[in-house]
Backbone bond lengths (Angstrom), bond angles and torsions (degrees), N, CA, C in turn:
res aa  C-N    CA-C-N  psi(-1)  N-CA   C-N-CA  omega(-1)  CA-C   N-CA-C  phi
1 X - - - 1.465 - - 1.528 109.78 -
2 X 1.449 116.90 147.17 1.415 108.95 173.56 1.636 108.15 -106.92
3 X 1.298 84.92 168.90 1.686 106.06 -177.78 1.417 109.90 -40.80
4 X 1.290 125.61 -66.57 1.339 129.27 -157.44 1.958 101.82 -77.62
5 X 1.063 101.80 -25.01 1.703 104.88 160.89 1.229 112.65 -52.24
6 X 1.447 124.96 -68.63 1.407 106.25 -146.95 1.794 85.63 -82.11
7 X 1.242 122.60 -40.02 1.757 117.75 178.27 1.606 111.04 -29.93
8 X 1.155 120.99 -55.66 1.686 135.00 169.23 1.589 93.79 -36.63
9 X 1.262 126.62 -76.37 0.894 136.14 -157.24 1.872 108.53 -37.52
10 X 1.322 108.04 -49.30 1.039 135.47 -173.44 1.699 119.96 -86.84
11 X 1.612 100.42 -7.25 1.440 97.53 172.55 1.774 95.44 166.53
12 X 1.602 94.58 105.09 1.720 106.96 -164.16 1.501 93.76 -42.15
13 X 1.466 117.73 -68.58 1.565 127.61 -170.96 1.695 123.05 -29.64
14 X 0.855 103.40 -11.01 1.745 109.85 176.64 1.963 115.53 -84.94
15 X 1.199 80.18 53.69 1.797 82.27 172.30 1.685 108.06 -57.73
16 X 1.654 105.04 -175.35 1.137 104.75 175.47 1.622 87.92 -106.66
17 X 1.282 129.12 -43.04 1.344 115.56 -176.59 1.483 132.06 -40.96
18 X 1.535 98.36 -27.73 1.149 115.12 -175.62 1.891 116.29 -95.49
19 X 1.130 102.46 4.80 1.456 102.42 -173.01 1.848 120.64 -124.80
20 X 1.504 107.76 144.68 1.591 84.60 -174.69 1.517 68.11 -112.80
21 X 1.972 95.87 161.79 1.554 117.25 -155.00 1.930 71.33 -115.13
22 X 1.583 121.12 133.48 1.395 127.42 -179.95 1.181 101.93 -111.59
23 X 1.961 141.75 95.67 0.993 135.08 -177.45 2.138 109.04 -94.59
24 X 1.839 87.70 106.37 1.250 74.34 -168.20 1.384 111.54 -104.98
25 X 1.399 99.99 149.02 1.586 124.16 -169.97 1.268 125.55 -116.61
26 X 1.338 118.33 148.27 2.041 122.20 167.24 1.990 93.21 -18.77
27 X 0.918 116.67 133.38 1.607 125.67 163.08 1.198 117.31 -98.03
28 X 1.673 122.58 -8.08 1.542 110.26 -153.98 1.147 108.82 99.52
29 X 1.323 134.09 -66.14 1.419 122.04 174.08 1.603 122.03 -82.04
30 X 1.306 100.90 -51.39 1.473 114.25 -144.88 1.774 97.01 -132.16
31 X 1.501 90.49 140.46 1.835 92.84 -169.51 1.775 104.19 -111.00
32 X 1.297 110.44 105.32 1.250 119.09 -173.70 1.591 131.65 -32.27
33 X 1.196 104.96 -34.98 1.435 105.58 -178.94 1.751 120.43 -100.11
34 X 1.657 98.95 2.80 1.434 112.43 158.07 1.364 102.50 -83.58
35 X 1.466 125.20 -21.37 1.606 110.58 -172.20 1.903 102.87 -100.00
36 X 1.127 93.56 -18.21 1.689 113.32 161.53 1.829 102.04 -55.41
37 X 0.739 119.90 -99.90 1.415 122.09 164.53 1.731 132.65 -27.55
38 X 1.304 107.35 -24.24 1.573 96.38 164.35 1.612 101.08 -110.27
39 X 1.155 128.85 30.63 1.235 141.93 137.51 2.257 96.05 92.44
40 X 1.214 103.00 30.52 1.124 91.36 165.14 1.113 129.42 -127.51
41 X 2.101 114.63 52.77 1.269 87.37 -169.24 1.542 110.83 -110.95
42 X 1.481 123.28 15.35 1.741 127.42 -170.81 1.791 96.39 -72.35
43 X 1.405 101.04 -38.36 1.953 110.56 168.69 1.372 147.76 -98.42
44 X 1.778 88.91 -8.25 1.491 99.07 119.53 1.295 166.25 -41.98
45 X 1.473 94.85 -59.86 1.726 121.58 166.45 1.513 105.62 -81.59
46 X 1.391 132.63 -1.63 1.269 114.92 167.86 1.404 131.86 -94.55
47 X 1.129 111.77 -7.54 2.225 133.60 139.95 0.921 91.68 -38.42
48 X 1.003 120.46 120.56 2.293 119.67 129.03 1.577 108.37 -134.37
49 X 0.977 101.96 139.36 1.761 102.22 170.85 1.138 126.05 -76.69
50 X 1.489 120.81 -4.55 1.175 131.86 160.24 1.511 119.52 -108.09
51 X 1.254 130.05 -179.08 1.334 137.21 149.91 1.905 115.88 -81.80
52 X 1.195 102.31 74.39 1.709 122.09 -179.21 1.376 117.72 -87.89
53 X 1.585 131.55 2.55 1.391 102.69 -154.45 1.545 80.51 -151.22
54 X 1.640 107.45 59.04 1.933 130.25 179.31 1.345 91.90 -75.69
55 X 1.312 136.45 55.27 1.364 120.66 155.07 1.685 103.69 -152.99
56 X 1.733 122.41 -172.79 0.856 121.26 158.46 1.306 152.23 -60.40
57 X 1.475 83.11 -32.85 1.943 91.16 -175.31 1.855 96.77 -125.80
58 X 1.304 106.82 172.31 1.699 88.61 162.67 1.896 82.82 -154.92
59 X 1.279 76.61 147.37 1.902 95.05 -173.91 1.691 92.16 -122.39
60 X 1.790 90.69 120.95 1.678 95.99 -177.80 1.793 102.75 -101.10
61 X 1.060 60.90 143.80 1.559 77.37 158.91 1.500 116.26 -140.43
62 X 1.597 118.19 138.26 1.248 154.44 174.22 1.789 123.33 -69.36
63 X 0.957 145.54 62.56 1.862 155.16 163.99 1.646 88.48 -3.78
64 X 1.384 143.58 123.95 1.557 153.70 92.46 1.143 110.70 -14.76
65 X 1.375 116.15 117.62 1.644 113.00 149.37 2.028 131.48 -35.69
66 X 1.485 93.81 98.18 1.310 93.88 157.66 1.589 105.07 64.34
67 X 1.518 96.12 43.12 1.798 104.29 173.31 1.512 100.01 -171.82
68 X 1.479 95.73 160.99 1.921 107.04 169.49 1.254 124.72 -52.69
69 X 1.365 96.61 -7.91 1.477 93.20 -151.04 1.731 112.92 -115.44
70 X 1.417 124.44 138.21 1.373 121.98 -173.92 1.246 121.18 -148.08
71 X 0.967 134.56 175.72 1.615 140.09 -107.01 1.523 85.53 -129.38
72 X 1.617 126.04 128.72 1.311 128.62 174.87 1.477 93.00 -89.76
73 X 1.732 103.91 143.27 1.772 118.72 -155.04 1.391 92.69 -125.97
74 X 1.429 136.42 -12.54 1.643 149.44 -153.72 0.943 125.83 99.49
75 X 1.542 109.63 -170.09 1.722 109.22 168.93 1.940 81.58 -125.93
76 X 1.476 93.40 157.87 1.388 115.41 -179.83 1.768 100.40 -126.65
77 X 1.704 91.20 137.27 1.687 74.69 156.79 1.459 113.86 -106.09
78 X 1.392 119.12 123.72 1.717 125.50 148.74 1.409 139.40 -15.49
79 X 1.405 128.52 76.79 1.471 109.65 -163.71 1.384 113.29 -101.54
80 X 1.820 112.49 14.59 1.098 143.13 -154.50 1.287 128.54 69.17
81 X 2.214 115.66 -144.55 1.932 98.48 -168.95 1.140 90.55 -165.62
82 X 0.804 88.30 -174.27 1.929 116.95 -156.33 1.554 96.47 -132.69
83 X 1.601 112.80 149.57 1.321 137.75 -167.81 1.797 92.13 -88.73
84 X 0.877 152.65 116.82 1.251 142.29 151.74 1.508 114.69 -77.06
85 X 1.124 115.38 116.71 1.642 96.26 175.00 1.636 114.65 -101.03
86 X 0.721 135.16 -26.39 1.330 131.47 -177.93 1.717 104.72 -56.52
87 X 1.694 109.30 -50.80 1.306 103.75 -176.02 1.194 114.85 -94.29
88 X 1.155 130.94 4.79 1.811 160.88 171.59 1.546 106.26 44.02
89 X 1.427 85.42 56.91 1.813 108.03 -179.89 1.367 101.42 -138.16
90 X 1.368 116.17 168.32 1.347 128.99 -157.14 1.629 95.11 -117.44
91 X 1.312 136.73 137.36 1.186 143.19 -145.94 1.656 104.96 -137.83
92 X 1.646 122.78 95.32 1.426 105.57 -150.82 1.240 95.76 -112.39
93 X 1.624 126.14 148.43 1.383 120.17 -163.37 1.645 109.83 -111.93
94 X 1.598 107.27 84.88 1.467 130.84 -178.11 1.452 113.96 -68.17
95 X 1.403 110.44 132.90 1.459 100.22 178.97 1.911 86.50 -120.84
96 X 1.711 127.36 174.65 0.916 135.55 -167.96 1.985 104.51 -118.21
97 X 1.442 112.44 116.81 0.979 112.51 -167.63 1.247 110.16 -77.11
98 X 1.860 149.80 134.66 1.068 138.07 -163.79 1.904 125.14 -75.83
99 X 0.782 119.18 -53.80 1.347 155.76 134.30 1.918 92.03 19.08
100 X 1.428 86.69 -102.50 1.707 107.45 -168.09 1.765 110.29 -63.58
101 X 1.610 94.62 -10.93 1.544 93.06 179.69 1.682 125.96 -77.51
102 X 1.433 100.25 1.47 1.551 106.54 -176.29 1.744 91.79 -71.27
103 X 1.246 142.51 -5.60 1.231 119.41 -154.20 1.180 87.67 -125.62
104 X 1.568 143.28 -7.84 0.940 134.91 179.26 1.929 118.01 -68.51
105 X 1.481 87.22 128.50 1.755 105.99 176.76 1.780 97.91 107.99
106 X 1.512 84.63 -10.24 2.016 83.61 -165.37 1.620 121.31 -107.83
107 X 1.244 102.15 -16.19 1.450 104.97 -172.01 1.643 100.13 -111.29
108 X 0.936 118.12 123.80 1.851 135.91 163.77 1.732 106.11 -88.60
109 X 1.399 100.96 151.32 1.631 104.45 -168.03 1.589 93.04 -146.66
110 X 1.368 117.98 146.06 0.993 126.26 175.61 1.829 108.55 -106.13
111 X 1.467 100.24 132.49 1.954 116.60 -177.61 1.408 85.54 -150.47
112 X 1.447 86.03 143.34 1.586 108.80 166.19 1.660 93.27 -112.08
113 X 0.729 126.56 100.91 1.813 135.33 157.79 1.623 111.05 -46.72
114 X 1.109 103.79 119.58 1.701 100.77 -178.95 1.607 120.73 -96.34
115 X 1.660 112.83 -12.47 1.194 115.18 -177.09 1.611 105.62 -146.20
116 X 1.436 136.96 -164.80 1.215 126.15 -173.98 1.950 101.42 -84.33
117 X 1.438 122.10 -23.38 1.226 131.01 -162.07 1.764 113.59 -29.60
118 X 0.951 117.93 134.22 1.516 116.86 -173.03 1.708 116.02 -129.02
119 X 1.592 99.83 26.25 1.419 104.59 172.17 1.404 105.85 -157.25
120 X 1.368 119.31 101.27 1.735 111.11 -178.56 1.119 114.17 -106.25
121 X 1.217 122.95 148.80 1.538 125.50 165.38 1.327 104.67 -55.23
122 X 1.541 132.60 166.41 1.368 135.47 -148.43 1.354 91.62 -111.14
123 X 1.420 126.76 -56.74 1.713 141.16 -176.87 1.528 95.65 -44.86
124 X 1.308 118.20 -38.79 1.660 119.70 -147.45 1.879 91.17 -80.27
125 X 1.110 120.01 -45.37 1.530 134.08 -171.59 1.172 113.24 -120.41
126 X 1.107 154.50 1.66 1.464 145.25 132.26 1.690 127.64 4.38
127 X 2.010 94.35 -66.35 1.253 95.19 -168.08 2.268 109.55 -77.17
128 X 1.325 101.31 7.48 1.554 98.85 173.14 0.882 139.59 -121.13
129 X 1.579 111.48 4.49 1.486 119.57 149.19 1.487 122.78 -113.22
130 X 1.484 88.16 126.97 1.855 136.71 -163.08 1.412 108.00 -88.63
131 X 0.961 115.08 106.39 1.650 111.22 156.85 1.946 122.42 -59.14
132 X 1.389 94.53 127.82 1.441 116.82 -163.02 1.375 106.45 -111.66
133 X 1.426 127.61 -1.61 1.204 105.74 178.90 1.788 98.22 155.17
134 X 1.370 122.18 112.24 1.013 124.80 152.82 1.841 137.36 -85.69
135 X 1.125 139.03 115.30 0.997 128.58 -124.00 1.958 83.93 -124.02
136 X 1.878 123.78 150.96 0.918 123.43 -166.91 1.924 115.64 -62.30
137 X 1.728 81.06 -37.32 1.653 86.65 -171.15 1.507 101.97 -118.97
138 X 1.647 113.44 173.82 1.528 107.29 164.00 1.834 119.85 -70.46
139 X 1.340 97.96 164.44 1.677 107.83 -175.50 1.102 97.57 -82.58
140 X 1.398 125.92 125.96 1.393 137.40 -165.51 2.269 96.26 -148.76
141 X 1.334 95.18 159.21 1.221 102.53 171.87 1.202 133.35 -37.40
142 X 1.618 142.16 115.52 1.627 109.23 -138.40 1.959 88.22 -95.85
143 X 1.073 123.50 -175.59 1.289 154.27 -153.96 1.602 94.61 -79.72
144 X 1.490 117.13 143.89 1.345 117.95 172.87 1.856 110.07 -59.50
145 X 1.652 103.84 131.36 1.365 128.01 -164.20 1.546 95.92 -62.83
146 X 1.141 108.88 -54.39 1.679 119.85 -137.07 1.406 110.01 123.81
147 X 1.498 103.43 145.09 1.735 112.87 -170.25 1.612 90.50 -64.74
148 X 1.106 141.49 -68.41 1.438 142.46 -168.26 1.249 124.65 -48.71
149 X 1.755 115.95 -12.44 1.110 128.77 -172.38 2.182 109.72 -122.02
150 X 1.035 107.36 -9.04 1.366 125.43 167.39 1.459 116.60 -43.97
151 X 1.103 109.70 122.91 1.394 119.96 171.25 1.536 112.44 -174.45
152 X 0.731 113.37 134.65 2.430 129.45 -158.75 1.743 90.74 -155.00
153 X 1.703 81.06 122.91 1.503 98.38 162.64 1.431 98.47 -75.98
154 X 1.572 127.97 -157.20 1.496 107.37 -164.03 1.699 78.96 -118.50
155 X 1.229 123.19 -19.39 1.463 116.75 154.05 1.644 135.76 -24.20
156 X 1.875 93.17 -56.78 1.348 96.18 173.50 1.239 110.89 -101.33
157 X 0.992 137.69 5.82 1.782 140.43 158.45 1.758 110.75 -55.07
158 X 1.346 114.39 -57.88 1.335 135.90 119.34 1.311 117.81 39.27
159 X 1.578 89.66 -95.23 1.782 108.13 170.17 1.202 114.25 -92.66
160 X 1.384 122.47 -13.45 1.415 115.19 163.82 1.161 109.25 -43.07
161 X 1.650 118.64 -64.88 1.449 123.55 -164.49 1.268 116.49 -68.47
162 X 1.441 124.13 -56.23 1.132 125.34 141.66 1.310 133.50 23.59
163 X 1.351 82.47 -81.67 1.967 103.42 -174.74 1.234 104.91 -102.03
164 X 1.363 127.49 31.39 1.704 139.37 -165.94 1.648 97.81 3.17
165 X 1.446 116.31 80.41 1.702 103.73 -169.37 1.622 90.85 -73.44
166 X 1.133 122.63 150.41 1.552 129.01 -179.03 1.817 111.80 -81.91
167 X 1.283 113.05 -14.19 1.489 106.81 171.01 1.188 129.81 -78.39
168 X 1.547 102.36 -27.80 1.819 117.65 159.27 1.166 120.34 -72.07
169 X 1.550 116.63 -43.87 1.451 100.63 -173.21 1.609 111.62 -69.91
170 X 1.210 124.40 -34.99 1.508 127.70 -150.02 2.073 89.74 -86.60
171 X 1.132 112.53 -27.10 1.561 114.23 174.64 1.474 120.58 -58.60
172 X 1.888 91.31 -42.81 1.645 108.47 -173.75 1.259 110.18 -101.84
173 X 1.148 123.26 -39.11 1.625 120.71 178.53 1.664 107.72 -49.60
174 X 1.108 118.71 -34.87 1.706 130.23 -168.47 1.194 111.56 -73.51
175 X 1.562 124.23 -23.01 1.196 122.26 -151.74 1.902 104.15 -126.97
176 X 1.378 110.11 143.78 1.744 107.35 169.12 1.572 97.90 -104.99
177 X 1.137 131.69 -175.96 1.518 129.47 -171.43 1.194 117.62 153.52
178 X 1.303 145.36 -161.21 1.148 160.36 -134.27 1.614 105.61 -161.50
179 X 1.701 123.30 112.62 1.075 116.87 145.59 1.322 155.45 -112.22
180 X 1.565 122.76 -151.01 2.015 92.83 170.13 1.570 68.07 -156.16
181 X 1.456 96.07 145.34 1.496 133.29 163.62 1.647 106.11 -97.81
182 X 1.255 142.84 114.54 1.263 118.64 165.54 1.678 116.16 -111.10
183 X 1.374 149.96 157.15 1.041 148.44 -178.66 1.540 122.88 -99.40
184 X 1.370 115.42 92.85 1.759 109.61 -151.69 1.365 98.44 -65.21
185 X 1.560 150.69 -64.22 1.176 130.50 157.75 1.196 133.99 -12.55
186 X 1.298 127.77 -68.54 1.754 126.16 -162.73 1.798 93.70 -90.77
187 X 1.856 125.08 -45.67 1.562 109.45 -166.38 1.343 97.23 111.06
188 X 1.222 103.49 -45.60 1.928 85.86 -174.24 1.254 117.98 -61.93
189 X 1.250 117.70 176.34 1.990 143.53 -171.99 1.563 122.40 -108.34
190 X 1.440 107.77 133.74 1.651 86.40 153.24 1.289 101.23 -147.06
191 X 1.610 118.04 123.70 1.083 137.83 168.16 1.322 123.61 -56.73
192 X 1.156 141.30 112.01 1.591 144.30 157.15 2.024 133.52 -117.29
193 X 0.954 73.43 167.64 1.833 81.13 173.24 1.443 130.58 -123.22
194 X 1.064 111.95 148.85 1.379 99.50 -174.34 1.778 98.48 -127.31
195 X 1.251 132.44 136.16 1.615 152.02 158.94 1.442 151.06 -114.36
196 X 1.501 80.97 -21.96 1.541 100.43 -173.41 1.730 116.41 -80.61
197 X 1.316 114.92 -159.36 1.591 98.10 -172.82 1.555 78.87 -94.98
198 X 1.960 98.95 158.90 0.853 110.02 174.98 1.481 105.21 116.53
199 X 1.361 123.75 -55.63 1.086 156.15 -168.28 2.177 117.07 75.79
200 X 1.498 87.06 -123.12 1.862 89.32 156.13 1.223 122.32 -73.21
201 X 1.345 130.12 -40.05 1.165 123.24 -174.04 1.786 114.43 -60.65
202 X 1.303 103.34 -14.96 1.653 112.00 171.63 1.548 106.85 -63.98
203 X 1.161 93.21 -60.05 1.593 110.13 -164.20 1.914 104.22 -64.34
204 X 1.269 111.33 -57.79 1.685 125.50 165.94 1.741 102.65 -36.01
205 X 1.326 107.29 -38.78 1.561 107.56 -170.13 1.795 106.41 -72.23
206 X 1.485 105.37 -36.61 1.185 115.86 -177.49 1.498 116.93 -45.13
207 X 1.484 100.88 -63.52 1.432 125.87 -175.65 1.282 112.52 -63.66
208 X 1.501 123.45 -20.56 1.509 114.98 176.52 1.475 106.15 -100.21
209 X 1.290 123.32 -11.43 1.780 104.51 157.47 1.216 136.97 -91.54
210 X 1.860 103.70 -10.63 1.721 121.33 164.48 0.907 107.39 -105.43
211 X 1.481 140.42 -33.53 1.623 137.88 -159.39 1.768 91.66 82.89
212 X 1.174 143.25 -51.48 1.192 141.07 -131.49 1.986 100.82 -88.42
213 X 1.706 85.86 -58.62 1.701 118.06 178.60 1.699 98.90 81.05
214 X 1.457 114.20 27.98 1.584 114.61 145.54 2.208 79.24 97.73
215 X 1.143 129.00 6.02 1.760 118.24 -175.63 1.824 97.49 -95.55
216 X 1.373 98.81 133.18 1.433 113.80 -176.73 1.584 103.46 -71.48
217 X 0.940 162.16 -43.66 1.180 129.84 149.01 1.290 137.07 -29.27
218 X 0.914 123.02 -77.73 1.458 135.56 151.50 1.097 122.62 -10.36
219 X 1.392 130.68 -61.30 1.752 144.91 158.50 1.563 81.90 -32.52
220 X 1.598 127.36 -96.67 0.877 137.02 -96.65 2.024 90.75 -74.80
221 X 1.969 93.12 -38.83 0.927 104.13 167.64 2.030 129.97 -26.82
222 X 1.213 81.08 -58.80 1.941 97.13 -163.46 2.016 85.39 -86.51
223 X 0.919 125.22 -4.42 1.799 127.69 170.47 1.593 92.56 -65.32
224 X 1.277 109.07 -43.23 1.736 88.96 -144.94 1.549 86.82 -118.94
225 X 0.952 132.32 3.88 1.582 131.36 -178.22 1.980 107.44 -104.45
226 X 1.209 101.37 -39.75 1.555 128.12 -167.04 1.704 102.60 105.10
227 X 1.363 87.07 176.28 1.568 123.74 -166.66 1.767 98.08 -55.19
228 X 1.632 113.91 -66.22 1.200 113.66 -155.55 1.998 104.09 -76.91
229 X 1.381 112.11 -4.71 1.023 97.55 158.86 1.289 144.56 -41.17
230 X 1.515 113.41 -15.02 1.608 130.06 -178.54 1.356 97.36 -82.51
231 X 1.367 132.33 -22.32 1.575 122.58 156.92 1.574 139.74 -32.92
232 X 2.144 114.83 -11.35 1.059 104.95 -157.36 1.434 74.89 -127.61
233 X 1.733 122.84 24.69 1.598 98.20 173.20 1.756 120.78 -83.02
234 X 1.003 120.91 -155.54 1.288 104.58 176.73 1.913 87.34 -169.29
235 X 1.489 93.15 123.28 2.083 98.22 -179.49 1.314 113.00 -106.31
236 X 1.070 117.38 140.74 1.719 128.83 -179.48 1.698 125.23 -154.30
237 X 1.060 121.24 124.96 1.328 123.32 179.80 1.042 130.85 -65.21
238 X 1.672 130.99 143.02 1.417 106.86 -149.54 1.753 81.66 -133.38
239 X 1.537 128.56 -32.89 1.095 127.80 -162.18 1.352 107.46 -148.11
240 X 1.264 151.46 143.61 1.370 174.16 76.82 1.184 118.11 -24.29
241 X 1.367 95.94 110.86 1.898 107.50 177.08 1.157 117.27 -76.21
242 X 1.699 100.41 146.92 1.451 117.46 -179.16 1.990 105.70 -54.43
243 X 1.258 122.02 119.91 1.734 104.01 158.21 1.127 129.60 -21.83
244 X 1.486 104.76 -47.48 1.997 99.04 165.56 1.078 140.31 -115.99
245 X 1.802 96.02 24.40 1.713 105.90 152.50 1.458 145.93 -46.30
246 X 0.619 131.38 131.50 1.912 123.88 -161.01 1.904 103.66 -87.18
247 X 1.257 100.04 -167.55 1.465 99.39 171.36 1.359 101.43 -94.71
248 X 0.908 136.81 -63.04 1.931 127.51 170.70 1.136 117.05 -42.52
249 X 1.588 136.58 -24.53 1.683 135.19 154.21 1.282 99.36 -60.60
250 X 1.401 153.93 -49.06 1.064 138.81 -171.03 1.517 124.34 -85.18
251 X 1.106 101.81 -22.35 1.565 110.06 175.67 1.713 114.35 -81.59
252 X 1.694 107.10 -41.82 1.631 104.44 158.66 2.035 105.81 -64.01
253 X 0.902 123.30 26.46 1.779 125.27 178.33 1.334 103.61 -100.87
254 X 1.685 95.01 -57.47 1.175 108.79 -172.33 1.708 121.19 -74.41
255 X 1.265 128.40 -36.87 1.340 112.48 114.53 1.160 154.81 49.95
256 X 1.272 110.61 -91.09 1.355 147.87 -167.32 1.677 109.36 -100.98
257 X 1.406 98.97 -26.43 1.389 101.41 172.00 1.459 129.86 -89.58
258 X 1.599 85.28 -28.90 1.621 95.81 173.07 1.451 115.08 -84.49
259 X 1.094 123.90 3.88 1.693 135.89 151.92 1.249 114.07 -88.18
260 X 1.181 118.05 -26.54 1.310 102.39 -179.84 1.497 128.30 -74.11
261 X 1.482 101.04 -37.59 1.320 127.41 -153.52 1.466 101.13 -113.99
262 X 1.549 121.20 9.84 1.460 129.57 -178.20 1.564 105.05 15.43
263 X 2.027 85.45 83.15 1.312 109.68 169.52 1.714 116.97 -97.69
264 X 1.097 121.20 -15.50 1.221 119.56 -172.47 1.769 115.80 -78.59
265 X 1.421 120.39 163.51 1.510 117.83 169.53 1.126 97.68 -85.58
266 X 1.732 81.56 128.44 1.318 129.93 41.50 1.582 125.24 -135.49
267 X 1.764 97.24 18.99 1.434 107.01 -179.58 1.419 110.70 -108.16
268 X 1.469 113.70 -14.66 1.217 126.23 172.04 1.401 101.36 -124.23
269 X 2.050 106.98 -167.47 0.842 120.48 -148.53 2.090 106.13 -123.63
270 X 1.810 89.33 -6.23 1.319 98.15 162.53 1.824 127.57 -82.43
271 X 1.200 122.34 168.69 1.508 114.09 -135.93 1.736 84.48 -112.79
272 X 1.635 106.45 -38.02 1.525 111.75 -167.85 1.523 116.55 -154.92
């Protein structure tokens, strides 16, 4: 079945003539379906730097990691936009159609994209995107991995905290340990520890309301880069303390990691 089929189904008015299809993608800054997930993306998608959304309705769609396939976002209706000048973006005033929105977060569609284009007419591509799979619930942050399997852009750390999901905190709050910050841009590291009550999830909490989590590198880092620079870190667990590890067993851990992994400056991002 295709997309604009079962949408009909759900609300005659959803032509394709009438709709621009919004395939949204990494921008450079900001990765859509992380802003999908901390629930901001209807004011998100209503920025464009252009005038993109020349029709009535616009049916978004959301990019999957590293597949055809992407995430139905709704249909909006278009009531058009406004010039913003200060932010010298175009500001479009989307409303959310009820209808087609039961499927939103839930239905995946398969497109093969043939060029970089990120706004199609609906008539033009209609007949090639396929529904792949309707799913029971919406796509939401998935469930704590396992310490060995951990890894949060600082996006979804984000909404982790956020949305205090209870599988992270009760994983991390329990535990003191050893972590790694890594910087997907530059490559470098920064090694830390966590001891206090709370455990990581203290420290994880830190870093997602400063980016920094109070470490002088880091500050100095997001000083001269800006604030949202803490967007390209990436957190992962490296060690789990023994129950009757002390705070000096864990700090000689931590340590050990930052030798290993030549974390310190000037190859890393730790200070000492």
């Amino acid at each position: 079945m295709q997309l604009f089929q079962i949408l009909q189904l759900l609300d005659a008015e959803v032509l394709p003539d009438q709709c621009k299809i919004h395939l949204a993608c990494w921008n450079g800054e900001e990765n859509p379906l992380d802003v999908y997930l901390a629930g901001r993306f209807d004011e998100w998608q209503s920025w464009q730097t252009k005038r993109n959304f020349g029709r009535l309705l616009v049916v978004s769609l959301i990019a999957l990691p590293a597949t055809n396939h992407w995430l139905f976002a709704g249909v909006h209706n278009s009531k058009g936009c406004e010039w913003m000048k200060e932010q010298k973006l175009y500001k479009y005033r989307l409303s959310r159609r009820d209808g087609p929105n039961a499927l939103d977060g839930r239905l995946i569609v398969h497109f093969e994209r043939t060029g970089r284009q990120s706004y199609l007419l609906g008539e033009n591509w209609s007949h090639a995107i396929e529904v792949a799979e309707i799913r029971p619930e919406r796509l939401r942050v998935a469930e704590f991995p396992g310490y060995s399997s951990t890894m949060l852009t600082k996006q979804h750390l984000d909404i982790v905290v956020k949305q205090n999901i209870e599988s992270w905190r009760a994983a991390l709050a329990n535990v003191a340990g050893v972590y790694v910050i890594a910087d997907r841009r530059t490559g470098k590291l920064y090694v830390g520890s966590a001891t206090g009550k709370e455990g990581i999830w203290s420290r994880w909490c830190a870093y997602s309301a400063t980016g920094h989590g109070g470490n002088s590198e880091l500050r100095e880092l997001l000083r001269k880069e800006g604030d949202t620079y803490a967007d390209n870190f990436q957190f992962g667990v490296l060690e789990i303390a023994d129950t009757h590890a002390s705070t000096d067993d864990i700090l000689r851990r931590e340590s050990h990691w930052k030798d290993l992994l030549l974390t310190r400056v000037p190859h890393g991002y730790n200070a000492n």
